[in-house]
C-alpha positions as CSV (number, residue, x, y, z in Angstrom):
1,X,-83.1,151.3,-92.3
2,X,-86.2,152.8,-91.9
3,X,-88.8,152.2,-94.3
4,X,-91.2,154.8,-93.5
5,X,-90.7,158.2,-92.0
6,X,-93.0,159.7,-88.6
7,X,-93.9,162.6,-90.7
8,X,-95.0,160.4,-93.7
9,X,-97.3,158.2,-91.1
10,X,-98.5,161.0,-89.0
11,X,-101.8,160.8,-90.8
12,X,-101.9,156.9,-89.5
13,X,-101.1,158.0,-85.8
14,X,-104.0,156.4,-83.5
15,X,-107.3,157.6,-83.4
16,X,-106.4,160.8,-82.0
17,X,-107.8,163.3,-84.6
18,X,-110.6,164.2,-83.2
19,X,-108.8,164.3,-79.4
20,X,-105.8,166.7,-81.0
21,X,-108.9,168.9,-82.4
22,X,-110.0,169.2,-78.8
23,X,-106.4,169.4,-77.2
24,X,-105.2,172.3,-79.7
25,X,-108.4,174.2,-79.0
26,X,-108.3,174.3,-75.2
27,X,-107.3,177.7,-74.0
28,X,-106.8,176.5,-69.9
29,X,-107.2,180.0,-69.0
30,X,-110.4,180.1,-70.8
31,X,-112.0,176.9,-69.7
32,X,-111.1,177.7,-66.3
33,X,-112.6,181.3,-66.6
34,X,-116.0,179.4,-68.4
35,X,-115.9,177.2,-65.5
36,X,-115.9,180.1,-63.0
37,X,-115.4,180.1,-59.1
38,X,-115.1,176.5,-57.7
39,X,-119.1,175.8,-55.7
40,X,-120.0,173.6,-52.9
41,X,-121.5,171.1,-55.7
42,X,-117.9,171.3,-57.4
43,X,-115.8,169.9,-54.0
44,X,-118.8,167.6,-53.6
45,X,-118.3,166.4,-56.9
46,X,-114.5,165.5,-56.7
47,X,-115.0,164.4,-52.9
48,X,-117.8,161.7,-54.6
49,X,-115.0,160.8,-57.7
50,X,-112.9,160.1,-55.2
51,X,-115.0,157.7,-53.2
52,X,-115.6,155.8,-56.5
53,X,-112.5,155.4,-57.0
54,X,-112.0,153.7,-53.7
55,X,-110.6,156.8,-51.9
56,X,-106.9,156.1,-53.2
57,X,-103.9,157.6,-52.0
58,X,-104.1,161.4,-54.3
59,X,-105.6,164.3,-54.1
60,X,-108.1,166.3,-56.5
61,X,-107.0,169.9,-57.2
62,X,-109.9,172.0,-58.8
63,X,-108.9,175.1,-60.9
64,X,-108.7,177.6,-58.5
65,X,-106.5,175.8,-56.6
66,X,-108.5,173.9,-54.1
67,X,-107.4,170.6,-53.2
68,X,-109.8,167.6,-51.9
69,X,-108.8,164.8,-49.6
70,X,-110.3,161.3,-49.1
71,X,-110.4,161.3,-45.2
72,X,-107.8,159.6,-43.6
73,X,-105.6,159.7,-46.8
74,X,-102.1,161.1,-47.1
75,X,-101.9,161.9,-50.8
76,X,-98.8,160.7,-52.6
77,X,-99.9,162.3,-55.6
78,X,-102.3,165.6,-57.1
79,X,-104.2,165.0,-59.9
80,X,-105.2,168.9,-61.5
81,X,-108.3,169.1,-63.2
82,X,-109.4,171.9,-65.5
83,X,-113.0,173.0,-65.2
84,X,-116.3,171.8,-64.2
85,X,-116.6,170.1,-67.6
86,X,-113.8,167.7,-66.7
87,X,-115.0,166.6,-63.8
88,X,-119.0,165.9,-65.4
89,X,-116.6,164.0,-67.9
90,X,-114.8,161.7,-65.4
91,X,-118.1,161.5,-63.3
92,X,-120.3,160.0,-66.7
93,X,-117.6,157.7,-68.2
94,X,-114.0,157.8,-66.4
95,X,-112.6,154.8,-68.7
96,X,-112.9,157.0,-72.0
97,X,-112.1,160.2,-70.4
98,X,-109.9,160.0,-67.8
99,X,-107.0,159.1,-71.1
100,X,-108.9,162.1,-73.2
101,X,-108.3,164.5,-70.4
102,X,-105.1,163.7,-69.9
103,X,-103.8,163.3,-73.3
104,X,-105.1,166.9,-74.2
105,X,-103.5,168.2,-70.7
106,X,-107.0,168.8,-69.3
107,X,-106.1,166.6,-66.7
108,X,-102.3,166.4,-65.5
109,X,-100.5,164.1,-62.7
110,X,-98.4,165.8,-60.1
111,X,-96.2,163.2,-58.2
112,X,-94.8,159.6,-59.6
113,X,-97.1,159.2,-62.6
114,X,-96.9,154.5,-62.8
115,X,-97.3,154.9,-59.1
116,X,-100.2,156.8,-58.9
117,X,-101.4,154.4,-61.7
118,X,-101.0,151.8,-59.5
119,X,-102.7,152.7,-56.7
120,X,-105.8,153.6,-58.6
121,X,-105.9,150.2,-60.2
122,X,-105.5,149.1,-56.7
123,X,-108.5,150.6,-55.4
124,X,-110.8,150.0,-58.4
125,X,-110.2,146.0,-57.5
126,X,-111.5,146.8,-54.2
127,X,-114.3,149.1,-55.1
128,X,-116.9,147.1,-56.4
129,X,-118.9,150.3,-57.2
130,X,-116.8,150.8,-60.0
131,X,-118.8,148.0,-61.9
132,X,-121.1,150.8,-62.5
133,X,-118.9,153.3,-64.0
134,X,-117.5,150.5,-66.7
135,X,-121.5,149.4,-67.2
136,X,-121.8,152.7,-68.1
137,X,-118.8,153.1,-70.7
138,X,-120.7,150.0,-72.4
139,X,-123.5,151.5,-72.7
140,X,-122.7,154.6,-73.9
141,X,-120.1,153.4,-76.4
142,X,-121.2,149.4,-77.3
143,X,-119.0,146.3,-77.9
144,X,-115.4,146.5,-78.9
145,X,-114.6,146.2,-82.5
146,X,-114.7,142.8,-83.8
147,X,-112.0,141.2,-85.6
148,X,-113.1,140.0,-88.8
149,X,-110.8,139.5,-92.1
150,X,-111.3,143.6,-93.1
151,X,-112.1,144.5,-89.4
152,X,-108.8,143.3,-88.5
153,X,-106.6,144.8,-91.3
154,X,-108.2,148.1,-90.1
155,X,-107.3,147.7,-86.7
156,X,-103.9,146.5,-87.0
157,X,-103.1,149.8,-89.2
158,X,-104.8,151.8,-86.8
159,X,-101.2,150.8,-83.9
160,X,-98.5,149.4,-86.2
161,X,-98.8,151.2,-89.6
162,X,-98.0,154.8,-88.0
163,X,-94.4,154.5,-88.7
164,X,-91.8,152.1,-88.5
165,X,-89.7,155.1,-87.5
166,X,-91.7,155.3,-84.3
167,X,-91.0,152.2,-83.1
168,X,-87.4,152.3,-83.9
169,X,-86.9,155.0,-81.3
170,X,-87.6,152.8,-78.5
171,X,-87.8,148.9,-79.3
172,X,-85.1,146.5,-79.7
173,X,-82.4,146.5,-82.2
174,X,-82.6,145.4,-85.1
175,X,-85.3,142.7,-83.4
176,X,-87.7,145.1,-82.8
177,X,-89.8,142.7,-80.7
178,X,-92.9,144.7,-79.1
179,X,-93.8,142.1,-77.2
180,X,-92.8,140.8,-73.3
181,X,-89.1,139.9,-72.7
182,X,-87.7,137.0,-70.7
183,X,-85.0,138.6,-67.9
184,X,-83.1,135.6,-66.6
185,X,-81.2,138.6,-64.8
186,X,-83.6,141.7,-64.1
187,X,-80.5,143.8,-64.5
188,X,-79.5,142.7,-67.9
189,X,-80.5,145.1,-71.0
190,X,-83.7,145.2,-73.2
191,X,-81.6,143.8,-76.2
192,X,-80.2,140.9,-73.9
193,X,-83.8,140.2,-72.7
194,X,-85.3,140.0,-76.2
195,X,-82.8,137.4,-76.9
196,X,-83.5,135.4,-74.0
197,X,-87.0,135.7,-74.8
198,X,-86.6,134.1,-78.3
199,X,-83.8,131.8,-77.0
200,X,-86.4,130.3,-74.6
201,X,-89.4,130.1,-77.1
202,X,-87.2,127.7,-79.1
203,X,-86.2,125.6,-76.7
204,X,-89.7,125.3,-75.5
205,X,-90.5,124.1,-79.0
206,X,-87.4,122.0,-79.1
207,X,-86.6,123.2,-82.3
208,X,-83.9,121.3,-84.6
209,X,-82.5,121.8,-88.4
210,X,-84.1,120.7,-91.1
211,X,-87.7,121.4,-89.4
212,X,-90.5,123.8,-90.9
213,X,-92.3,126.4,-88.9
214,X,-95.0,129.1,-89.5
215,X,-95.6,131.8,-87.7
216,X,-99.1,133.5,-86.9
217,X,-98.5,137.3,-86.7
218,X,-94.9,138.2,-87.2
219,X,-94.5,141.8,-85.9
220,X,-91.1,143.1,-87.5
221,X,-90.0,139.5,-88.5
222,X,-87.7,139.4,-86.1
223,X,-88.2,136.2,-84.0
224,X,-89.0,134.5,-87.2
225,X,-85.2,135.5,-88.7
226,X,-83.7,134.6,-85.6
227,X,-85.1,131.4,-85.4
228,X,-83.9,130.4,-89.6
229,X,-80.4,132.4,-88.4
230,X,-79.8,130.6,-84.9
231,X,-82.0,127.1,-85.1
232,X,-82.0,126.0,-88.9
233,X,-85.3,125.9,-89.7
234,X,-87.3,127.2,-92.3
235,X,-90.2,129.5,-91.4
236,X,-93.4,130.7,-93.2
237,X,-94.7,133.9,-91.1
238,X,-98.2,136.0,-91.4
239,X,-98.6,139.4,-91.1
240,X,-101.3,141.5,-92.1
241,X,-99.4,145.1,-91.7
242,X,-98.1,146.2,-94.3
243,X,-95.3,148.2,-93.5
244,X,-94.1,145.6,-90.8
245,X,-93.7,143.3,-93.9
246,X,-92.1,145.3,-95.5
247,X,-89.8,145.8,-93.1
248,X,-89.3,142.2,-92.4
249,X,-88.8,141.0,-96.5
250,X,-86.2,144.4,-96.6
251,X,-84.1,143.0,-93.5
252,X,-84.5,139.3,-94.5
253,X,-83.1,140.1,-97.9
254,X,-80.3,142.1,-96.4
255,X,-79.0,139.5,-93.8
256,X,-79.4,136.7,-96.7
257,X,-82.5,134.7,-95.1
258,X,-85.1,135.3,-98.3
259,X,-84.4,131.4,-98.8
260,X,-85.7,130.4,-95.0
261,X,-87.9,133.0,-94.3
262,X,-90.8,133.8,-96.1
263,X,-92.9,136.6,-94.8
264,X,-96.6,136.6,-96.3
265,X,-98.9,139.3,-95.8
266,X,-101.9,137.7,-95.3
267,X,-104.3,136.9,-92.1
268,X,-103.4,133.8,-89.8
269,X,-107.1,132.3,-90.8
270,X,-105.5,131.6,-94.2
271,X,-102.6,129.8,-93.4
272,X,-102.3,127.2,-95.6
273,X,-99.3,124.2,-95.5
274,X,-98.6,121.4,-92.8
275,X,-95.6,122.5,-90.6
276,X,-93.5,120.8,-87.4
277,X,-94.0,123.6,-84.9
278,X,-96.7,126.5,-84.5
279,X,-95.7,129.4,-83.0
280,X,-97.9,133.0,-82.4
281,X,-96.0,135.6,-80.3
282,X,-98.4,138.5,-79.1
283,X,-101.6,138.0,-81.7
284,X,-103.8,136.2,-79.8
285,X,-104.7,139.1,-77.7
286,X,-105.8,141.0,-81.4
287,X,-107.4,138.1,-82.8
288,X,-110.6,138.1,-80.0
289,X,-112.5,135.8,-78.0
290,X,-114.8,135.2,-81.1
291,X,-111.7,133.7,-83.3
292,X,-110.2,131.9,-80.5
293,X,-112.0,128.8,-81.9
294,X,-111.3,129.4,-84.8
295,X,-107.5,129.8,-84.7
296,X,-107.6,126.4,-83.3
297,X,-108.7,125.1,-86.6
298,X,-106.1,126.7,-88.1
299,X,-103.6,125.1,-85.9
300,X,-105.2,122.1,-86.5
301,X,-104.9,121.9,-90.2
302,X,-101.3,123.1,-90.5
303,X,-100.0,121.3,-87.6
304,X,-98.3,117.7,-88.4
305,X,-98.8,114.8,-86.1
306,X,-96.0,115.2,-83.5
307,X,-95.6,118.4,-84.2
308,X,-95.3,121.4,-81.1
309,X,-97.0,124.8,-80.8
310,X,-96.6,127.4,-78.5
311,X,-98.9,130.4,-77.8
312,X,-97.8,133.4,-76.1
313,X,-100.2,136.6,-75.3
314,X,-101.2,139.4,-73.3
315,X,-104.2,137.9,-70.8
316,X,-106.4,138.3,-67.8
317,X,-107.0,136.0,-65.0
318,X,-110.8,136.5,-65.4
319,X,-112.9,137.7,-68.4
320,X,-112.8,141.2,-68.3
321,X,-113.5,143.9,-71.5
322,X,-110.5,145.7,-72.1
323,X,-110.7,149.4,-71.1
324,X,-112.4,152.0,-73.4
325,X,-109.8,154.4,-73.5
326,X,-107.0,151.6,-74.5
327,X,-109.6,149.9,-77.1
328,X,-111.2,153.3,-78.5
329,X,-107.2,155.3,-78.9
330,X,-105.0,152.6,-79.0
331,X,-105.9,149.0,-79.8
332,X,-108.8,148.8,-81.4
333,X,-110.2,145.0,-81.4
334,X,-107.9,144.4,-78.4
335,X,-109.3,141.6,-75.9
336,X,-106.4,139.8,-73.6
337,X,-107.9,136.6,-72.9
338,X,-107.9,134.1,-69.8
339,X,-106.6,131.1,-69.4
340,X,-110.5,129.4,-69.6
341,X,-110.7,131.6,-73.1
342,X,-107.4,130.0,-73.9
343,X,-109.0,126.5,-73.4
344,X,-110.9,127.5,-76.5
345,X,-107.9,126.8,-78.8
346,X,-107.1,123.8,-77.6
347,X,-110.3,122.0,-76.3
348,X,-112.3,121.4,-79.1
349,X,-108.9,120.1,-81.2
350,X,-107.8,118.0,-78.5
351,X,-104.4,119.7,-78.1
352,X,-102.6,118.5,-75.0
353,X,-101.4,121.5,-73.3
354,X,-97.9,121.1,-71.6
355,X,-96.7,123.9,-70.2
356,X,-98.3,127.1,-68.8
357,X,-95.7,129.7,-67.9
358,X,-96.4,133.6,-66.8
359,X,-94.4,136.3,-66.9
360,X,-96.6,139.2,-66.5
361,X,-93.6,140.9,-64.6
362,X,-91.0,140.5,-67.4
363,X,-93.5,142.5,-69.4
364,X,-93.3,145.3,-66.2
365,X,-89.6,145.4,-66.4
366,X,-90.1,145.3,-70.5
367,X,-92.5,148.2,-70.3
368,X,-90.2,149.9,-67.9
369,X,-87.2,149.9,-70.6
370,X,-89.7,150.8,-73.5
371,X,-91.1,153.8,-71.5
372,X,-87.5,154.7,-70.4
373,X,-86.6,155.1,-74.4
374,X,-89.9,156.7,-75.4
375,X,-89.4,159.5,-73.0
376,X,-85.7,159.4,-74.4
377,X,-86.8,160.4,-77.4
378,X,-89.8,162.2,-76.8
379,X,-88.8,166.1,-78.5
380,X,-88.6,164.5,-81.7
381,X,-91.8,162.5,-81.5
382,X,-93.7,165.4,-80.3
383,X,-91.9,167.3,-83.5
384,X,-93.3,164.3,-85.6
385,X,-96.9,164.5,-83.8
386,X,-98.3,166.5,-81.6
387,X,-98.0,166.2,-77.8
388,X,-101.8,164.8,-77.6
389,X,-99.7,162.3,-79.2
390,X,-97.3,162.4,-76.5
391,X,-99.1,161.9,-73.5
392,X,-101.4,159.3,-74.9
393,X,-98.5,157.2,-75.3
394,X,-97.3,158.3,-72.2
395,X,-100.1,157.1,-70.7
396,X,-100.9,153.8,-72.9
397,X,-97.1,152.7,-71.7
398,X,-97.3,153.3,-67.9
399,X,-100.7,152.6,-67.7
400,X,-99.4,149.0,-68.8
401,X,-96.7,149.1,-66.0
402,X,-99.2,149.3,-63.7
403,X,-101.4,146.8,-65.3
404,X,-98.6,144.2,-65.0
405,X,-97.3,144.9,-61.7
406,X,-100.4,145.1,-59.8
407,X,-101.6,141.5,-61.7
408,X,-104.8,143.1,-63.5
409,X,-102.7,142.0,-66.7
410,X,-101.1,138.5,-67.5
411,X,-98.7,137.4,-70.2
412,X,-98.9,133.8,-70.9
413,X,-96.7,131.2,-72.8
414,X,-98.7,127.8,-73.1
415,X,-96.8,124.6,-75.1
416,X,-99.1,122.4,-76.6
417,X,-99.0,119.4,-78.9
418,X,-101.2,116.6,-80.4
419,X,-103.0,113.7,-77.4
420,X,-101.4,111.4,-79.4
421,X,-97.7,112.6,-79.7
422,X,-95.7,110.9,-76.6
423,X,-92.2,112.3,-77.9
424,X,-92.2,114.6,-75.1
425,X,-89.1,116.0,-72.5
426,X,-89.1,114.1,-69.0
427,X,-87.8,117.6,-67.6
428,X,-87.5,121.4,-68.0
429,X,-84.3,120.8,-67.9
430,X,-83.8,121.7,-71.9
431,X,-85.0,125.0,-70.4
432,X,-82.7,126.2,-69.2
433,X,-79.8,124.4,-71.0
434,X,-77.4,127.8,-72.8
């Protein structure tokens, strides 16, 4: 089933109008020729990016062919630039237009392309010059977008209204869960992992029949059918995109769960009801530091006495503004939280938080399969798009690898109940129990 088609949603595709303008204009044999021969002030210019950088393991290769070397380096990657423009571009604000570059081909990546990734994530950490560059991209382009009730509709139809076609090609099935997976066995396969994933989510929350749940943000519907299908319980779950409600209500209806599952398209800030468990799997990194408080309330009003919540999302292990590229192309009104912004939830409640767990490299190995099936099917989502598309999420998905495996992202799971509730597990062993 597939309730809308690419071509129908290519008109939602991220913010990329204005980039495919620029991509489908670019003659490279014309910028190059604009650009002329390659100058002293050009070589210093790329020998200076590079030291920004943190002088990482690739080399720069201008458009005539020149290649520059941090010294002492042995590059395990080139990375081509176009012109002169590109490089003033990287120079002024590489967060924005390092991803422009390369989603319009301006800039390309000879040589492992996560690897490289990871080695210049590697040497921003060290290179605390960079701090300037990322001043810089505030200034010039201001706060993220905020998530109010219309300012998040917008920005959740800006990444998951574009076709649930799309995401067919290369998520789970029929689960579709785009968020982290739980590999008990690193070998064993995306669809396996997603199970395990929702498998250990409810027997964190100890679920049992009979007992009510609701769900803030719901993606596909997928955890929330599995958890009426395989755990008896009744679940109310929120979703403010459209067409991943649709999908949901469509499926529910189909596998005969209209009568446990109700999926609401609404925001999480007006849930209304009293429930046994809370659960939000992959909003809280949407929602934003300024709702974090806020979302406590909500648990707070909807939770019942001894009831359990669990709160799993995307995070950092300092505050840090998500980058401009990823924000501005891809998640608009994105902001992974740490664990101290987390404390925002709970504190002011007086939740009791119980467990903390990370698996920032599940979501690695879960990024790994989704980039694996993207690149699967990547003729016929070029066909649908446009290959601006194309390399932009190219780049958006191992640009995530890398974020995981070199521990610049986070992806949390924290249990949580009321101070007062003392029906609570002596072990973990319920963990772990198949």
């Amino acid at each position: 089933m597939r309730a809308h088609s690419m071509h129908d949603n290519k008109k939602n595709a991220p913010n990329l109008s204005e980039l495919n303008r620029q991509g489908n204009a670019v003659d490279t044999a014309a910028v190059r020729a604009r650009s002329g021969a390659v100058t002293r002030f050009d070589r210093w210019l790329a020998r200076t990016l590079l030291r920004i950088v943190g002088d990482p393991p690739f080399s720069i290769v201008l458009w005539d062919g020149q290649e520059i070397i941090a010294p002492n380096i042995v590059p395990q990657a080139r990375v081509k630039i176009d012109s002169r423009s590109a490089i003033y571009k990287l120079m002024i604000d590489p967060d924005l237009h390092f991803g422009d570059l390369y989603s319009t081909g301006r800039v390309d990546i000879e040589g492992g392309f996560v690897a490289f990734l990871e080695s210049t994530y590697i040497a921003l950490a060290r290179r605390k010059g960079h701090k300037i560059s990322r001043w810089l991209s505030r200034l010039l382009h201001g706060r993220r977008r905020t998530n109010t009730l219309s300012g998040s509709r917008d920005n959740i139809h800006h990444h998951y209204d574009i076709g649930n076609a799309f995401y067919e090609l290369w998520l789970d099935r029929p689960a579709m869960q785009y968020t982290c997976a739980y590999f008990p066995d690193p070998t064993i396969s995306l669809e396996d992992a997603q199970t395990a994933k929702m498998h250990h989510i409810c027997r964190k929350l100890r679920l049992e029949p009979g007992q009510t749940v609701v769900e803030a943000g719901c993606g596909w519907g997928g955890f929330a059918a599995f958890m009426a299908k395989h755990y008896g319980v009744t679940v109310k779950a929120y979703n403010i995109s459209h067409a991943q409600v649709a999908y949901a209500q469509e499926r529910a209806a189909r596998e005969g769960l209209s009568k446990r599952v109700e999926y609401v398209e609404d925001d999480y800030r007006n849930i209304q009801g009293e429930y046994d468990v809370f659960v939000s799997i992959g909003m809280l990194e949407h929602a934003g530091p300024e709702n974090e408080r806020a979302l406590g309330g909500v648990v707070d009003r909807a939770l019942k006495d001894k009831g359990f919540g669990l709160i799993h999302s995307i995070g950092r292990n300092k505050e840090v503004m998500l980058n401009t590229w990823i924000e501005k192309r891809i998640f608009p009104g994105a902001s992974p939280p740490s664990l101290r912004q987390m404390m925002d939830i709970f504190e002011p409640w007086s939740f009791s938080v119980l467990d903390v767990e990370n698996l920032r490299l599940h979501y690695a190995k879960t990024l790994e399969h989704w980039l694996a099936r993207f690149e699967a099917h990547v003729d016929e989502i070029r066909e649908r798009y446009d290959e601006a598309f194309v390399r932009a999420w190219r780049l958006y998905l191992a640009g995530s690898i890398a974020g995981f495996t070199t521990g610049s992202m986070q992806l949390f799971q924290i249990v949580f109940t009321r101070q007062r509730n003392n029906d609570l597990p002596w072990s973990r062993a319920h963990l772990y129990e198949l």
